[in-house]
N, C-alpha and C positions, 0 to 999 in steps of 0.2 A: 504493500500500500504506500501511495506517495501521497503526503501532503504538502502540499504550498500555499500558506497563508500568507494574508497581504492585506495592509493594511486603509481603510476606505480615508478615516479620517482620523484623527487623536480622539479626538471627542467623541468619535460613533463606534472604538472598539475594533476588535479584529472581526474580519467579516471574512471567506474564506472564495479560495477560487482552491481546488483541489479534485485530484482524479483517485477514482479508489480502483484496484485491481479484480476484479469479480468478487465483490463484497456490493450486497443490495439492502435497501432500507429492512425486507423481508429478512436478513441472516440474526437480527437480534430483537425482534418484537419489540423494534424501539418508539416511544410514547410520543417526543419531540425531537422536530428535524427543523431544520434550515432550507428550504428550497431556493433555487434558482430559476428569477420570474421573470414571463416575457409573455406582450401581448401580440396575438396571431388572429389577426383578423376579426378582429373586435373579442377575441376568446383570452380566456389568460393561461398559459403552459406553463407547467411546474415540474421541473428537474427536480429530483433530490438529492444534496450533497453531502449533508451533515448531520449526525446526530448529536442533540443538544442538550440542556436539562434547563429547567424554568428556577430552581431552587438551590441554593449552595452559596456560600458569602465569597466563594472563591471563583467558581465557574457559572451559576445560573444568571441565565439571562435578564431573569426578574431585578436583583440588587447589583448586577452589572449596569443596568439602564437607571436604573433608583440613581447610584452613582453620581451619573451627569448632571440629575436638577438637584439634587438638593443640596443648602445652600449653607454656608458657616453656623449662621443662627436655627435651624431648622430642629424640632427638636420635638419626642411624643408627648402630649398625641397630635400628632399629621395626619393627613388626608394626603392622597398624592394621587395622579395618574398616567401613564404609561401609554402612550399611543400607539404602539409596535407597529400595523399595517401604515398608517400616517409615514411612519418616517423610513421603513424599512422598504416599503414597496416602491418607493423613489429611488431607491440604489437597488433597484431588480431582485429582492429579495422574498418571503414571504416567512413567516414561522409558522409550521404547522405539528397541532396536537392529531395523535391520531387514537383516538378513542377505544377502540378494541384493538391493542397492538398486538395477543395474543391471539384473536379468532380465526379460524383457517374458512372459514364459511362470509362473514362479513366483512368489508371496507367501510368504514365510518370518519373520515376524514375531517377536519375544521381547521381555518388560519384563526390564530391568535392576532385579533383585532387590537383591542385595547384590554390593559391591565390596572385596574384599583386595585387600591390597596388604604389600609387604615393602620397606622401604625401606634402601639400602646407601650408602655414601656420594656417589655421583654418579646410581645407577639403582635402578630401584623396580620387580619383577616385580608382575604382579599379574592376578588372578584374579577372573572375572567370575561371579555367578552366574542364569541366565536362566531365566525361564519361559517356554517356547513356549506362542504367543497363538495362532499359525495355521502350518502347516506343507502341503507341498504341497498349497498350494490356492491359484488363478488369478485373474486381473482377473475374470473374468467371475461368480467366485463371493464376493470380495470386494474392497470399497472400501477401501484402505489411509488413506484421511483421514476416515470414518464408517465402523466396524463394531461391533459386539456378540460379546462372546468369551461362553464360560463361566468362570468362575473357581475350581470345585472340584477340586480334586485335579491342578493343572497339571505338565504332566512338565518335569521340570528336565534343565537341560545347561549343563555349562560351557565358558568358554573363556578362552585366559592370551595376552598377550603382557606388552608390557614398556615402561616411561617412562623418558628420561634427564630427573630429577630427585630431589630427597632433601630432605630431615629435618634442620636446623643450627640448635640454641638454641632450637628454638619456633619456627621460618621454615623456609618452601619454597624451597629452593635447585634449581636447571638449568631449563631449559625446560618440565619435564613433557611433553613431546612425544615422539610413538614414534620410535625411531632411524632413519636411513635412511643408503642404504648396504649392504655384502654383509654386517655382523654382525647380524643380527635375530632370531637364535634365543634361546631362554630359557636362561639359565645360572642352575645352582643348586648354592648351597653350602647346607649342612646344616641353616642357622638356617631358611634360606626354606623348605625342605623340609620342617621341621620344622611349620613356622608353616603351611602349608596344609593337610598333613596333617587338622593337630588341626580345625580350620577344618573341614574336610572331614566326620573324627569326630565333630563336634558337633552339624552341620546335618544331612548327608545320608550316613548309615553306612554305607545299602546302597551308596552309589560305590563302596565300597572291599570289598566281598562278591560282588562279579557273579562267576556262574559263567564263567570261562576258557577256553582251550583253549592251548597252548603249544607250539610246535614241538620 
């Protein structure tokens, strides 16, 4: 396997141009990739190059972008947000989770649009926002390391867990890694609820309008 990284900007981190030897996104059931994006006649094509991780105070993507905005005086509890598609898809790129990376029956693909987060002093909830690329659809109807999506009007879906790491002075303090262990549920005091919410209100209004039903 050759790699050759190379670097877009200081500020935007190492971004990768690399060739791998018959090694496929399929050889490791891996969760998050890096794609290489390119639009082809109004469609969007997605190379896969890299596999990534969204969590880790050393390597994930997550408190590598946190990094860049936040500021000397910054400090929990914060509120922040992460626009990944916004800045990433300008320099040909996409992040994509892939949902079931161990099912040999389904492809369930999504780019990693925007990232919230609420930072408290040792833990950081936070909230993903996705665009389904491919949803029940099979090996046999798509290549998960070479496909062609459409990119008009993609249905969105979110999803939340949670990081033990925080926000002190202008620095990343804990691990940024998700807990493990029997406490892994989301807990929320008011600020975080608050902060999603709006989050929510701003970008996608109808989440919070769906018609119900209630016991």
């Amino acid at each position: 396997m050759e790699n050759c990284k190379s670097l877009i900007q200081e500020a935007q981190k190492v971004k990768f141009n690399f060739q791998r030897d018959k090694l496929t996104i399929k050889s490791y059931n891996i969760m998050y990739s890096w794609y290489k994006r390119t639009i082809e006649n109004n469609n969007v094509h997605l190379i896969w190059e890299e596999e990534t991780s969204l969590a880790g105070c050393n390597n994930g993507e997550v408190p590598r972008e946190l990094r860049d905005i936040i500021k000397p005086n910054n400090t929990a509890p914060v509120g922040w947000v992460l626009p990944f598609a916004t800045k990433w898809n300008n320099n040909e790129y996409s992040l994509v989770i892939d949902i079931k990376p161990k099912s040999s029956t389904e492809i369930f693909l999504c780019e990693i649009d925007t990232v919230f987060g609420f930072s408290y002093a040792e833990w950081s909830p936070v909230m993903l926002r996705l665009k389904i690329l491919c949803s029940d659809t099979t090996e046999n109807d798509l290549d998960k390391n070479n496909f062609i999506y459409q990119d008009q009007d993609p249905e969105i879906i979110y999803t939340m867990y949670y990081l033990q790491g925080s926000i002190k002075d202008g620095k990343l303090v804990g691990t940024w890694k998700p807990p493990f262990g029997t406490i892994t549920g989301l807990l929320f005091w008011p600020e975080a609820m608050t902060f999603f919410h709006k989050q929510l209100e701003s970008i996608d209004p109808y989440f919070l309008n769906a018609e119900i039903k209630i016991l």
